[in-house]
TIBANU-597245 format. One record per residue (C-alpha): chain; residue number from 1; x, y, z. Coordinates in pm, 1 decimal. Layout:
+-------+------+----------+----------+----------+
! chain ! resi !       xx !       yy !       zz !
+-------+------+----------+----------+----------+
!     A !  NUM !        X !        Y !        Z !
...
+-------+------+----------+----------+----------+
END
This chain:
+-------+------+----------+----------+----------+
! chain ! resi !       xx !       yy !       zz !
+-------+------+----------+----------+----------+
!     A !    1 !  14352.1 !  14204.0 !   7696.9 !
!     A !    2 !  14284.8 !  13824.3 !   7642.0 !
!     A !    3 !  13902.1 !  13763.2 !   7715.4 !
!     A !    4 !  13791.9 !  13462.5 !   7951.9 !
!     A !    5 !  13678.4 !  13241.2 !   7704.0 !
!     A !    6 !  14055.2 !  13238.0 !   7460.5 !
!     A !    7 !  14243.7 !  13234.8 !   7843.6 !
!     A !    8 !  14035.1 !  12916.9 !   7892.3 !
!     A !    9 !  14084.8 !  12778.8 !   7511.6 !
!     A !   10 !  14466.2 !  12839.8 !   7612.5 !
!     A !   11 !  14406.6 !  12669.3 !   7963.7 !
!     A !   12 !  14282.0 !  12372.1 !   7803.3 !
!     A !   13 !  14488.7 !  12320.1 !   7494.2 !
!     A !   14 !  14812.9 !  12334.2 !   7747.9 !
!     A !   15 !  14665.2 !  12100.8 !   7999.2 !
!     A !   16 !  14631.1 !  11823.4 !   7668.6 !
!     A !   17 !  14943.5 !  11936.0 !   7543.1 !
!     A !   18 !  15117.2 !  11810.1 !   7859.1 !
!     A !   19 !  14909.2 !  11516.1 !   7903.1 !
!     A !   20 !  14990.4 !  11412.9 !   7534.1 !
!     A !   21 !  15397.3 !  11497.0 !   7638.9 !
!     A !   22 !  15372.6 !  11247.9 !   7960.8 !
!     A !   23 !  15188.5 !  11006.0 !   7746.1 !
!     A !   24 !  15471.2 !  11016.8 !   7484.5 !
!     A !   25 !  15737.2 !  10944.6 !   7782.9 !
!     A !   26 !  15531.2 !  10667.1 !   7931.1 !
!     A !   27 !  15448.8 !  10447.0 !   7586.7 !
!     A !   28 !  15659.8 !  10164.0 !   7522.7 !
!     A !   29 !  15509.5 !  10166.4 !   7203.8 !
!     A !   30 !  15729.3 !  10388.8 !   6937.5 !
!     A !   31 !  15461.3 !  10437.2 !   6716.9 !
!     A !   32 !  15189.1 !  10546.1 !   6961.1 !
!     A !   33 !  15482.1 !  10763.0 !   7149.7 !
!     A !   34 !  15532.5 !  10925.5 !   6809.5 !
!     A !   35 !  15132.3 !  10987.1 !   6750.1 !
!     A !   36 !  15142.0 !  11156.3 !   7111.5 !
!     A !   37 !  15411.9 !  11358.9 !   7028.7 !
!     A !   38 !  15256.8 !  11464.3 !   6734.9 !
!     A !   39 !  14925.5 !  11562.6 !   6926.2 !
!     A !   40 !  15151.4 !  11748.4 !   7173.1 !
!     A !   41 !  15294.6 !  11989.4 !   6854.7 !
!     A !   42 !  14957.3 !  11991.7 !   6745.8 !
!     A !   43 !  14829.4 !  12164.5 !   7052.3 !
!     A !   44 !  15141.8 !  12372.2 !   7031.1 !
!     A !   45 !  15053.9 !  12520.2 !   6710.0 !
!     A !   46 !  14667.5 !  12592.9 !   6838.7 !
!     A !   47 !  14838.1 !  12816.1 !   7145.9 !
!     A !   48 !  15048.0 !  13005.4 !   6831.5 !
!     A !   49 !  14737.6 !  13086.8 !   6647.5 !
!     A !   50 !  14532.4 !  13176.7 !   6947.1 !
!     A !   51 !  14832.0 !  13392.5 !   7055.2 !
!     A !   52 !  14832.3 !  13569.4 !   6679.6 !
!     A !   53 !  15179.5 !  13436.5 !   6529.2 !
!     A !   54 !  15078.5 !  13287.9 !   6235.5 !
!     A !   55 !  15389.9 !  13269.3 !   6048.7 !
!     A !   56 !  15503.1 !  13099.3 !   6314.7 !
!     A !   57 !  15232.1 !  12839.2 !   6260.5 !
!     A !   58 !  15258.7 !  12796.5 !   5927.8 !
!     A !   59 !  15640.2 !  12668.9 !   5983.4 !
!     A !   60 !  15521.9 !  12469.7 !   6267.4 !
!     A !   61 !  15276.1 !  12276.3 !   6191.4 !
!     A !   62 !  15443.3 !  12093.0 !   5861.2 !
!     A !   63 !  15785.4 !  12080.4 !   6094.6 !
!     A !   64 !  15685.4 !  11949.8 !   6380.0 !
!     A !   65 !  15384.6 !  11768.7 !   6294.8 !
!     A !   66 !  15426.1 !  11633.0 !   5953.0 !
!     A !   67 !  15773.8 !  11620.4 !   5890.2 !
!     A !   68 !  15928.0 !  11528.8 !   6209.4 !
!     A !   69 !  15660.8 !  11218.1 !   6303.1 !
!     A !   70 !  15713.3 !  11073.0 !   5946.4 !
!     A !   71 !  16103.8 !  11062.2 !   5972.1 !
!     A !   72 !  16084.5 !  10917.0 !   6354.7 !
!     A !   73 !  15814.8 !  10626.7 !   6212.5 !
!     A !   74 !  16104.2 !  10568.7 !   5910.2 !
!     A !   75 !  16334.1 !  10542.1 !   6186.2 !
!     A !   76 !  16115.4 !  10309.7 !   6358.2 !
!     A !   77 !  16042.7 !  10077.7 !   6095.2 !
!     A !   78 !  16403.7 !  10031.1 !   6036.4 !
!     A !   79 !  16461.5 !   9959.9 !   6471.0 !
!     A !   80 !  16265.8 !   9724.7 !   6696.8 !
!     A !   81 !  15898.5 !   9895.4 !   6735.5 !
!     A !   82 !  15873.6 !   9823.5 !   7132.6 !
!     A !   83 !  16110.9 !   9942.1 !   7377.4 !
!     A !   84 !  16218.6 !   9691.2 !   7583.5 !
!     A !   85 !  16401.8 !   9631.7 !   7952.2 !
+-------+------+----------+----------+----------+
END
């Protein structure tokens, strides 16, 4: 059974996870909607360890955190860095 204090770790780490997912929708700012993103998969990966799927993890993190945010700021170097109306 999950104990209080890891159901509240969980609680928490989705609550920023979701708030770091709206603030990636609402930037204008590419590069700061990238960072966000890449806090959201951070939290992501916290709620895999804390749920005990490490190998999961350990293809996670360098996917969706390192990987994925470095190709998206190449791609963003190469376009316009603001979104525009």
């Amino acid at each position: 059974m999950i104990e209080v204090f890891t159901l509240a770790f969980l609680m928490l780490v989705s609550v920023a996870s979701v708030v770091a997912a709206y603030l990636a929708i609402r930037e204008r700012d590419m590069v700061k909607a990238i960072v966000f993103s890449a806090i959201q998969s951070a939290m992501y990966a916290l709620i895999f360890y804390v749920l005990m799927a490490p190998d999961i993890v350990l293809v996670y993190i360098p996917v969706s955190v390192g990987i994925t945010p470095a190709v998206l700021l190449f791609v963003t170097k190469k376009t316009e860095r603001y979104d525009g109306d």
